[in-house]
Structure formats: C-alpha cells, structure tokens
C-alpha positions as CSV (number, residue, x, y, z in Angstrom):
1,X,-18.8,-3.7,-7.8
2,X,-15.1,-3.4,-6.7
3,X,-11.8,-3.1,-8.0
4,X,-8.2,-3.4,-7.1
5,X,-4.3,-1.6,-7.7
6,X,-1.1,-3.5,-7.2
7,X,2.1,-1.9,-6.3
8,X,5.2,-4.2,-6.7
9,X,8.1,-4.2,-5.7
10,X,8.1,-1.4,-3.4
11,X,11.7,-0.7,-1.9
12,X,10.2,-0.6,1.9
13,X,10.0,-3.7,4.6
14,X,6.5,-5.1,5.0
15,X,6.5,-4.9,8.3
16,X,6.9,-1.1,8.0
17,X,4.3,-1.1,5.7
18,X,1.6,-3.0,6.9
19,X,1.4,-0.6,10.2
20,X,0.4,2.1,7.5
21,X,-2.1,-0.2,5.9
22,X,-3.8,-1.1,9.2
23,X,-5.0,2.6,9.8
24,X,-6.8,2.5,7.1
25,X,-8.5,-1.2,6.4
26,X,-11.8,-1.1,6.5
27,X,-12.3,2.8,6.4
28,X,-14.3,4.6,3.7
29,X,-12.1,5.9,0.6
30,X,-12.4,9.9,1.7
31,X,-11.2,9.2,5.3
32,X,-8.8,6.1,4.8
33,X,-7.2,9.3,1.6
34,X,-7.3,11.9,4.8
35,X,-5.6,9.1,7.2
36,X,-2.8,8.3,4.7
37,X,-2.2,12.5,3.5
38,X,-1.6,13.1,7.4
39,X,0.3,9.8,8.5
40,X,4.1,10.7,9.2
41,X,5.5,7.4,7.6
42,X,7.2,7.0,4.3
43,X,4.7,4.5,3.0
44,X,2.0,6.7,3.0
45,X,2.7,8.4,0.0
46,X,2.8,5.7,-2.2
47,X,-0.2,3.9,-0.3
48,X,-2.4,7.3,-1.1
49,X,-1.3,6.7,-5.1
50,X,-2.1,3.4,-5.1
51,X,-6.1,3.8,-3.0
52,X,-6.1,6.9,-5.8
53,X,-5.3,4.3,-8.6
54,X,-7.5,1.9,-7.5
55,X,-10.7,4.5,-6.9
56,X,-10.0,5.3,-10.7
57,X,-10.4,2.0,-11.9
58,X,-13.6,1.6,-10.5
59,X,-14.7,4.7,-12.0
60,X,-13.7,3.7,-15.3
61,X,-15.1,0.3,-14.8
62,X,-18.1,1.6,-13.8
63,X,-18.7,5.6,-14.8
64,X,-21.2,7.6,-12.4
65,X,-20.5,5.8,-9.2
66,X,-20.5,7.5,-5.8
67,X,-16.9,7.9,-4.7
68,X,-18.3,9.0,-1.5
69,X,-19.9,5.1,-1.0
70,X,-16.3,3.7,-1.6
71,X,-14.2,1.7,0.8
72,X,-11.3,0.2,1.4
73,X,-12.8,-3.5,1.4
74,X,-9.3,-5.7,1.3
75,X,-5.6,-4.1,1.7
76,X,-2.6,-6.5,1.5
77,X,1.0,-6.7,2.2
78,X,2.6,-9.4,0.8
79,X,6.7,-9.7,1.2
80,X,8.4,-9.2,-2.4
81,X,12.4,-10.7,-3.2
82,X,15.4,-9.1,-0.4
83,X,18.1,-7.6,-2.5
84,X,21.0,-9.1,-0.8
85,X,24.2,-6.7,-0.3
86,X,27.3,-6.3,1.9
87,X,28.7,-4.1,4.1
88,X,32.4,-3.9,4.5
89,X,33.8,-4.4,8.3
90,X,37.0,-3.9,9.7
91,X,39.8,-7.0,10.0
92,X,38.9,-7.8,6.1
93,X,35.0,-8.9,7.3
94,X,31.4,-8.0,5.7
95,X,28.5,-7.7,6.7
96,X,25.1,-9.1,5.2
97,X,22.2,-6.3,4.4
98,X,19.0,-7.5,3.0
99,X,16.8,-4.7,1.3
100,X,13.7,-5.9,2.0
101,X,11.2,-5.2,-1.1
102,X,7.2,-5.7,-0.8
103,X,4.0,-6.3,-2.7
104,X,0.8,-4.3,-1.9
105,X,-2.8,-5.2,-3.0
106,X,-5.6,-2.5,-2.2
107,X,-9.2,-3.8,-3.3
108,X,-12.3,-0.6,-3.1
109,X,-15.9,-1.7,-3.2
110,X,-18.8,0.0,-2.8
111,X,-20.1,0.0,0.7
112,X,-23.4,-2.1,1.3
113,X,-26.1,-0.4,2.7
C-alpha cells in the first residue's frame, strides 16, 4: 500500500531543493523525518510537512498500519512557472530576475520484507 503529497508551487529553485530531497530517498519515514528536522537548508521545513502529510494519508487510507515499516519509496522535484521580474540598473538599464518556483511529489509505501 502507498500513498503520496504534492506541494506546488513552492517559491524555492529546484536545484536547491532536490539536494534536500536526495538525503532522504529511499530512507525509512522515522529517519528520512530526523534527516529533514536537522538539515540546515530552507527546504527542509516544508519537505518534513509534506513526508508528514503524506504518512497521514496512508494512515487514513489504511488505519492500523506500522508507521515504523514506512518509507520514502519515490520523492520528486519537478520545476514549476519562473516569475519573471526586473531589477533596475544604473544608465536607465534593468536587469532580468527569474524566481524560480517548483513542484514536489513524495510517494511512502510500506517497506517489503
């Protein structure tokens, strides 16, 4: 049995956010949750909410089940839209800014033993 969370749209680069996400692929839900509440990046945070969201919807999809046979079976970082702004420069120039925005998937299944 497994289930997923999506966060969209998440004001971060995905290049930023996939290092996150690569510390804790394929790591059981208690230890991948202990990896993300110690990591010192920004996307950690919101990572942990989402691996929290998505452990609850297999509990509701499933009541009773082991959260300690949980892991993180699939975690993706897909790039979302680039708000495109401008900078002002001196001698009447700009400059282009892309705020980069992404999409995350996390998928939890139980582990097979």
């Amino acid at each position: 049995m497994e289930a997923q969370a999506r966060l969209r749209y998440y004001r971060g680069s995905p290049q930023k956010l996939r290092l996150v996400a690569d510390l804790v692929r394929g790591q059981g839900v208690v230890r991948a949750l202990a990896t993300l509440r110690l990591a010192n990046k920004r996307g950690a945070r919101e990572l942990e909410k989402l691996l929290r969201s998505a452990v609850a919807n297999l509990e509701q999809r499933s009541p009773g089940i082991d959260s300690g046979k949980l892991v993180v079976s699939q975690i993706r970082v897909d790039q979302g839209p680039s708000l495109k702004r401008f900078r002002p420069a001196s001698m009447g120039r700009v400059f282009p800014r892309l705020h980069r925005t992404c999409h995350v998937t996390v998928q939890v299944a139980e582990r097979a033993e």
